[in-house]
N, C-alpha and C positions, 0 to 999 in steps of 0.2 A: 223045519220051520218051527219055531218057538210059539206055542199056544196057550193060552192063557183062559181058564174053567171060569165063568163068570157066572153068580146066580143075580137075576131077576127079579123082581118084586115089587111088580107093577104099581101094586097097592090101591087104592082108590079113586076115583072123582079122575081129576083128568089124568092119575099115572098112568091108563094104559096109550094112550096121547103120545106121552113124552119119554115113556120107555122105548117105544119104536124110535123115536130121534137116537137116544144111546145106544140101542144096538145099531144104528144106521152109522152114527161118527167114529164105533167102532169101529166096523168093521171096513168102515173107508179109511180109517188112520193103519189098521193091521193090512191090507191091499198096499197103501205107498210105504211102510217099512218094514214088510216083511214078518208080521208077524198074525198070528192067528186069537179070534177071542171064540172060542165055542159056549155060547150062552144059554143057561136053561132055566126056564121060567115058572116060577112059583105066583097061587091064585090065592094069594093071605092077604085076609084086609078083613075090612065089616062083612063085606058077603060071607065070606067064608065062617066068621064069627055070627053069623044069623043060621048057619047052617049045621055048624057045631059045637055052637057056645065057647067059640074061641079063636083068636087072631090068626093062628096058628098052629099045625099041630105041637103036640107037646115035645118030638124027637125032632121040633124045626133046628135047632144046633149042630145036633151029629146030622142033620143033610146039609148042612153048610159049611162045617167046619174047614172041608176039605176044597172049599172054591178059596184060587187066589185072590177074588174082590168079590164083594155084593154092591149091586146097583139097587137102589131102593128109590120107588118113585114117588108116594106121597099117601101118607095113612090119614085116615080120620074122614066120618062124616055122621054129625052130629044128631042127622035126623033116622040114624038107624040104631048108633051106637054112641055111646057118650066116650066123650073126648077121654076123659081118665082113663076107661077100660081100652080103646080103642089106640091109644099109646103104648102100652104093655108091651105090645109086640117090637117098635123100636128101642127102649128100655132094656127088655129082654137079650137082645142081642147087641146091644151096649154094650152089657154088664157081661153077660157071657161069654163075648170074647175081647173081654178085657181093651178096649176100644176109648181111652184113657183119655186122649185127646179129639175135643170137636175141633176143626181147625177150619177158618170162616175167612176166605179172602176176602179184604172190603179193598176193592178198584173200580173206577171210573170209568170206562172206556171211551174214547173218543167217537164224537159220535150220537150217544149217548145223554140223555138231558136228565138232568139232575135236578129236583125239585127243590134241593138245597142251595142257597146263592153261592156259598163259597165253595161248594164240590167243582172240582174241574180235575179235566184227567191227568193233570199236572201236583193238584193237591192232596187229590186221594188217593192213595197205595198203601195199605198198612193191612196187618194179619192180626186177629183174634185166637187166640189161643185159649178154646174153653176148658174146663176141667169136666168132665164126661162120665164120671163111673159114681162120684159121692156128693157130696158136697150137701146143697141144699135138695138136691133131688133122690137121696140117701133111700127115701122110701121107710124110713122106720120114723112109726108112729100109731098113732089110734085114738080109738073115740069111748068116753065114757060116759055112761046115759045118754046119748046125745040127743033124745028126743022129751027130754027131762028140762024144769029150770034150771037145776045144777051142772047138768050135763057140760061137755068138753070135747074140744080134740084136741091133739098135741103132734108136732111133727117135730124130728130132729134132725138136724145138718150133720153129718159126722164128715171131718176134716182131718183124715188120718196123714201120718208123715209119712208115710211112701206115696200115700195119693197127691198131696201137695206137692213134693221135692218131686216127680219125677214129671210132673206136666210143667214147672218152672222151669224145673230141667231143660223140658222141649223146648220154650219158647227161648231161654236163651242160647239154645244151639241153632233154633231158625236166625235168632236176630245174627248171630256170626257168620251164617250163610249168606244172609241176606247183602248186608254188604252197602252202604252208598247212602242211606237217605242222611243219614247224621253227619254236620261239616266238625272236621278237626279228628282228630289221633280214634278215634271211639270209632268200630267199624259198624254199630248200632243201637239201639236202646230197647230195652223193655219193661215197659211201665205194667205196672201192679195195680190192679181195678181193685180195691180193696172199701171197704166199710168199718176198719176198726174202731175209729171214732163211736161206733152204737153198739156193734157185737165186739162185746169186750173180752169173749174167748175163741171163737170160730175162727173172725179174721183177726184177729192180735196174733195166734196161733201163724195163720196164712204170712202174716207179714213177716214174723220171725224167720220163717221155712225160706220167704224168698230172699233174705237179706244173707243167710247162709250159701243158701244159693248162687245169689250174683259174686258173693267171693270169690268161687271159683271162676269167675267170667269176670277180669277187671279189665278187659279190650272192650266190653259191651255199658255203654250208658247205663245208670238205673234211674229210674223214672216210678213217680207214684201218685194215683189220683182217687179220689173218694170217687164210688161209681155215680152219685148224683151230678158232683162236678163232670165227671167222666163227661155224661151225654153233651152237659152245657159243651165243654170245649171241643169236643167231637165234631161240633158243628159248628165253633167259631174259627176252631182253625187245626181243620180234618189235617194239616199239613204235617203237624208236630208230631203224629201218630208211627213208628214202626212195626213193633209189635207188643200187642196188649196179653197180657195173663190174664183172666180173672176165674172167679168159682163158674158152678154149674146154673147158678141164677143169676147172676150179673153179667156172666158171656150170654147165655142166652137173652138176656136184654138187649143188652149195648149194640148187639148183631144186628140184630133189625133195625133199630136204628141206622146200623153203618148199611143196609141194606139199601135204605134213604138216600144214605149220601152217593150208592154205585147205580142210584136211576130207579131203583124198585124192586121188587119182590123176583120178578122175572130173570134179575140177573144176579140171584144170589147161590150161591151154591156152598156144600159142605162138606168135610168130612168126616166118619168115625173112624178114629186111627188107630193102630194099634200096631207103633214104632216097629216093634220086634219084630213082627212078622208071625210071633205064636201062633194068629188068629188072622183070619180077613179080616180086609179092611172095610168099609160101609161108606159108599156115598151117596151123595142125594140132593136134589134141588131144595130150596129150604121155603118155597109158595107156599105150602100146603096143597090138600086135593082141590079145592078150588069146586064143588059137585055141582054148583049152575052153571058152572062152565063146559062141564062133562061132557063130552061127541060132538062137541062145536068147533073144534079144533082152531081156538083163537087165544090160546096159551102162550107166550114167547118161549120158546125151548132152548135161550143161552143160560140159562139158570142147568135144564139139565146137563148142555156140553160142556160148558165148564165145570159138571160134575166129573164128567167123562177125563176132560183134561187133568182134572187132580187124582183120578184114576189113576191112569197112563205115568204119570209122574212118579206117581207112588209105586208101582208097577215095576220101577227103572227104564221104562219107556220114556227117557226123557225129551230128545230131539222130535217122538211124535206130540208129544204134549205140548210141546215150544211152536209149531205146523199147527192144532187144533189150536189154540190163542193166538197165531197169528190170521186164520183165515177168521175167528171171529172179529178182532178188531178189523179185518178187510172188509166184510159185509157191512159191519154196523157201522165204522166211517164213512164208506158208501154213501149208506142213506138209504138206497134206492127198495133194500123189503124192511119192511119194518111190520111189527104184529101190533094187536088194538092197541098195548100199555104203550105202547110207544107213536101213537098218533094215526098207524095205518092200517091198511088193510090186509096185510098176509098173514097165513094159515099156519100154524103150530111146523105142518111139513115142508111147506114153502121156505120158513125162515133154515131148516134143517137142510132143507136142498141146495140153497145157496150155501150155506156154512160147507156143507159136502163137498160141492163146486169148487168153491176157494180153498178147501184144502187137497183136492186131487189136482187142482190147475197146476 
């Protein structure tokens, strides 16, 4: 039987919640196809950073290096550790293992209520493809005097050309995967979240890289939108959308916003990718830790299984991935559990039980 080493990391506020759900849809997906997830579970977060003045330890890489996937359930909680230090740790293992691509499904499911007028699960299906290792979140920068009146800080974006040309790269080998949403000869599009218009070398640089880029893909649309227009259209007509490129600051934007248009927080999920395979891969509900909510078990946990699902995908597990999103769209068309974001009364496990249900049925 084919097993698969998974590391854990609970993380903070409700992640020890909704890691139990991931080990659970695992291990009911590796039961109906045969394959095995043996998981082990790391205690890094702010506790652990109150304990030892840090997220994690400093050899957290070399114990990870060798898991086929990390499941990461949600860092951060402000009234221990501030958000900057308490990110590190995600950052850290980013960049570490080269984890290049954030890649953010934005879908609708039926079901599902959208507080967007024009989201319906007919108009929303499109993929975010963030740049994940530089960009604006480069991390080179510093402060001079800063408690001075002349004092400063300065931060710098670096947009280097392997970092841009190979997450362009990604998004146009997803959009040729992908296949169907674009009518006529073009098998799909991928629009350029771009800001050239003001950064007149960061993204003029960007643009250049993807236009080189789409040469080699003339089967695939190209498409290009300033990220402020981005949001406007995003939500006048979520339909036009296939797949988006953008940097490390404007996919991190535009995400959560599209998080809006797939019903909320609860049903957002992500990846840290790392194509090659060099490195594991990182995934994770994209809520945050949520700490008022922490031991109440009133989380929605499709955000985490659809973690799970782009797992399994990623994994080569694809027919179980395909079983874990169809037994979600079962439950959530339903109706019949639903958690608080969603109008009712079931429990973080409840919503994971049925989801479990519908996929061993």
């Amino acid at each position: 039987m084919k097993t698969y080493s998974i590391a854990n990391i609970p993380g903070d506020g409700v992640g020890a919640e909704i890691a139990l759900e991931a080990v659970k849809i695992l291990a009911a997906a590796g039961d109906k196809f045969g394959f095995a997830c043996k998981v082990e579970s790391y205690d890094w977060g702010c506790d652990y950073y109150l304990k030892h003045g840090e997220m994690g330890p400093k050899d957290k890489l070399t114990t990870l290096k060798d898991f086929d996937a990390i499941f990461l359930g949600c860092i951060g909680d402000a009234a221990k550790v501030p958000d900057h230090v308490s990110l590190t740790i995600l950052l850290d293992i980013r960049k570490g293992f080269d984890q290049y691509v954030n890649l953010r499904p934005i879908k609708l499911y039926p079901g599902v209520y959208s507080p967007i007028r024009t989201a319906t699960p007919e108009s929303v299906d499109f993929m975010v493809v963030r740049e994940n290792t530089e960009g604006e979140y480069a991390g080179t920068g510093g402060y001079f005097k800063p408690d001075q009146p002349e004092g400063f800080a300065y931060q710098t974006a670096i947009f280097s050309r392997k970092g841009c040309d190979r997450v362009i790269r990604y998004a146009f080998e997803l959009a040729r995967g992908r296949k169907g949403r674009i009518e006529g000869d073009q098998v799909g599009m991928v629009t350029n979240c771009t800001k050239s218009n003001a950064l007149n070398y960061s993204m003029v640089y960007w643009d250049k890289i993807y236009r080189e880029v789409a040469d080699d893909y003339p089967d695939i649309k190209r498409d290009m939108a300033l990220v402020d227009a981005m949001t406007m259209w995003m939500v006048k007509n979520p339909e036009y959308f296939d797949v988006v490129v953008a940097s490390n600051l404007f996919g991190d934007i535009i995400t959560d916003l599209g998080a809006m248009l797939q019903g909320g927080m609860g049903f957002a999920a992500g990846g840290n990718i790392n194509p090659e395979k060099d490195y594991p891969s990182m995934f994770e509900p994209i809520h945050g830790s949520a700490p008022k909510y922490a031991g109440k078990g009133v989380v929605n946990p499709i955000a985490t299984i659809e973690s799970v699902r782009m797992m399994l995908d990623h994994l080569g597990e694809a027919e179980a991935a395909q079983a874990v999103q169809d037994a979600e769209i079962k439950v959530l068309e339903a109706g019949q559990v639903r958690t608080k974001d969603m109008g009712g009364t079931a429990t973080t496990a409840q919503m994971g039980d049925a989801v479990k249900a519908a996929l061993l049925a």
